[in-house]
C-alpha positions, 0 to 999 in steps of 0.5 A: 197434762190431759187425763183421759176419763171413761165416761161409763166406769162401773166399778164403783157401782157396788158401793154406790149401791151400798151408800144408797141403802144406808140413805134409804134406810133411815126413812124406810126405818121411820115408817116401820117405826111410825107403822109399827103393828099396822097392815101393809096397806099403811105402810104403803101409804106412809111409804108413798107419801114420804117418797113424794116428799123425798122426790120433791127434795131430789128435784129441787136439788137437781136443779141445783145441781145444774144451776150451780153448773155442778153436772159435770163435777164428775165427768164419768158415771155412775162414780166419780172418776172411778171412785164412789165418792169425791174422796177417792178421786181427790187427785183427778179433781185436783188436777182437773181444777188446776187445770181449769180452777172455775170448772167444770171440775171443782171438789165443791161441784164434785161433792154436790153432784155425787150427793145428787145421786146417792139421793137418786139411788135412795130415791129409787131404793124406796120405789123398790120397797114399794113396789115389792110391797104393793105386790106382797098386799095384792098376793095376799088379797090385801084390800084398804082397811077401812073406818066404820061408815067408809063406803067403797075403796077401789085398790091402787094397782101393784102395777103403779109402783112397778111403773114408777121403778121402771120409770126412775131406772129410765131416770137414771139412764138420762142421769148418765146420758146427761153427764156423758153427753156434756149436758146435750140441752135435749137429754138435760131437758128429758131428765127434768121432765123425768123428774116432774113425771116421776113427782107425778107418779108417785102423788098418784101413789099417795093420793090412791093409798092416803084417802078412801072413800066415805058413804056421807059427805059434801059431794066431790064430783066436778062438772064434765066440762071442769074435768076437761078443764083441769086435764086441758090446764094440766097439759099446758102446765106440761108443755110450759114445763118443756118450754122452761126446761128447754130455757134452763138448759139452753142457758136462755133466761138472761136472753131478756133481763127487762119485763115486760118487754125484752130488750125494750121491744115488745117482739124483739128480733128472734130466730124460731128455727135456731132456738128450736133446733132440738138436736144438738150440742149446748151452745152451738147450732146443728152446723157446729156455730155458736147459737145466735143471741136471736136463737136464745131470745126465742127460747125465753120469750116463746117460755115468757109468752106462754107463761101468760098463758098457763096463768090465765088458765090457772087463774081461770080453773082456781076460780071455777074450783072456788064455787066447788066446797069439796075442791076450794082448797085446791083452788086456793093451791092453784093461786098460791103457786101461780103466784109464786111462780110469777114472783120467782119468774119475775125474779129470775128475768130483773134480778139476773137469775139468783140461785134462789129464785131459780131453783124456787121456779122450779119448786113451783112447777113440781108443785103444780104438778103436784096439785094438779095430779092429785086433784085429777087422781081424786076425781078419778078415783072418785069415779071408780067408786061411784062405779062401785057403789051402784053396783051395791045395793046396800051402800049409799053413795059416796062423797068426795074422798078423805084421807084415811085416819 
């Protein structure tokens, strides 16, 4: 019997919305707790940095969720089967894993998929607080306090966090296309990317409420021409983002289970135009015909060739960034997860793509990302304030940032 679904059913909505606030309610109590007498400005910092830290959380379960092939355990959005939760929907689920007992419906994918969004929906109920309290400061001409002897702060813009909730409701909107579409490789590739630009706009938020800027200190300023470096670095840290998710997605990672040739050929035989073929359903070609084996094979090795790229470059900045004092624990990050991303990448490719392996690759690209954006902000940041203080007669020049005390 065929049990005819409405991919969008928004009457669950309610309390999914419900169940989302009691989540976000236990973090949002902590910082109250944990600020308790402090100005909205360290409030806003607890709050950005403990998001951070939850968005991180949620990107990495989200690759679970679609490594464990749960994207589908809820077919419909934003509940599951009309329901706001796998409890509500234990007949459909039933009958659909009766029907199908390996997927893709099953109570266990259901529950690890609707998890992922009431985390989603904390996620963005955070951004919301944030955003209410950015403008709140910046109504009352909040400005960051600061310890005796800080020099210049420049304040984060309202508008960052008022992005960023715009952003993580685009977000959702790819969540449901993502369902609704049958994880379409192109829509499921954009939400991953989502979700790195939303770690990086938040670590823009912690970075800019975290640190202010001291007038005595090692100087913090990086060469041009290592500034240029780093955004170059960081852009092909993007575009290897790209080229992993469209992997991911395309289930392409066993495509070559042998390193470091594929398939015992240093340039296997590969099919460009189908493996970047951009617009069309999982598994088959634009015409409707299953992808070719070739086709996949592009996908991982063209992700395999530029891997050896980005780490070169990592390797490369690391070093340049070790001469710096102010920057060599950025320097050491840099290393740390360029190795571990050649582990678990490693990992994924001889020992036939474990879980653990997989969503770690991932925790290793939003850490990059992480580090690098941070360090970008800083240097950013930095030269806003030296702006600042050769306007100030008074001031001495400001060295690199500090995390407020």
């Amino acid at each position: 019997m065929t049990t005819t679904v409405d991919l969008y059913n928004l009457s669950p909505l309610a309390h999914l919305l419900i169940v989302g606030a009691i989540v976000a309610a236990m973090p949002l109590s902590w910082v109250w707790l944990r600020a308790r007498g402090a100005g909205p400005h360290k409030r806003l910092a607890m709050l950005a940095t403990l998001t951070l830290f939850l968005t991180f959380d949620l990107v990495l379960f989200g690759a679970f969720t679609r490594l464990t092939d749960s994207g589908l355990g809820c077919p419909d959005w934003p509940g599951c089967y009309g329901h706001a939760s796998p409890i509500g929907a234990a007949a459909h689920i039933d009958a659909a894993q009766t029907a199908m007992p390996t997927g893709p419906v099953t109570t266990g994918k259901a529950w690890v998929e609707m998890v992922h969004r009431y985390l989603a929906t904390a996620v963005g109920g955070l951004i919301l607080v944030a955003t209410v309290l950015a403008w709140r400061a910046r109504s009352s001409g909040l400005r960051a306090s600061t310890d005796a002897g800080s020099g210049p702060v420049v304040s984060l813009s309202p508008w960052w966090p008022t992005f960023t909730l715009l952003w993580v409701c685009l977000q959702g909107a790819f969540g449901a296309l993502t369902v609704t579409m049958k994880l379409f490789p192109a829509i499921v590739s954009l939400h991953l990317l989502g979700g790195m630009a939303l770690l990086a706009l938040l670590q823009i938020q912690h970075v800019g409420y975290t640190y202010v800027v001291p007038v005595a200190g090692p100087a913090g300023t990086l060469p041009k021409r290592l500034v240029w470096a780093a955004t170059a670095v960081f852009a092909l840290l993007w575009l290897q983002i790209a080229l992993g998710a469209w992997v991911s997605t395309n289930y392409a990672v066993l495509a070559c289970q042998d390193f470091p040739t594929c398939q015992g050929q240093w340039w296997p035989d590969m099919d460009f135009a189908g493996g970047f073929e951009l617009w069309r359903a999982l598994g088959v070609s634009g015409d409707g015909s299953a992808i070719a084996f070739a086709a996949l094979t592009a996908i991982h090795y063209v992700h395999r060739l530029s891997a050896y790229v980005v780490l070169l470059a990592l390797l490369w900045l690391g070093w340049q960034l070790r001469a710096q004092p102010t920057w060599r624990n950025t320097a050491y990050g840099l290393w740390a997860m360029a190795a571990w991303q050649l582990l678990s990448g490693l990992s994924n490719v001889v020992l036939g793509w474990p879980l653990v392996a997989a969503v770690a690759h991932t925790g290793g690209a939003g850490a990059l990302v992480v580090i690098l954006t941070g360090m970008l902000t800083r240097i950013y940041l930095l030269k806003q304030a030296l702006g600042a203080a050769s306007t100030t007669t008074h001031s001495s020049a400001p060295g690199d940032l500090r995390p407020i005390a």
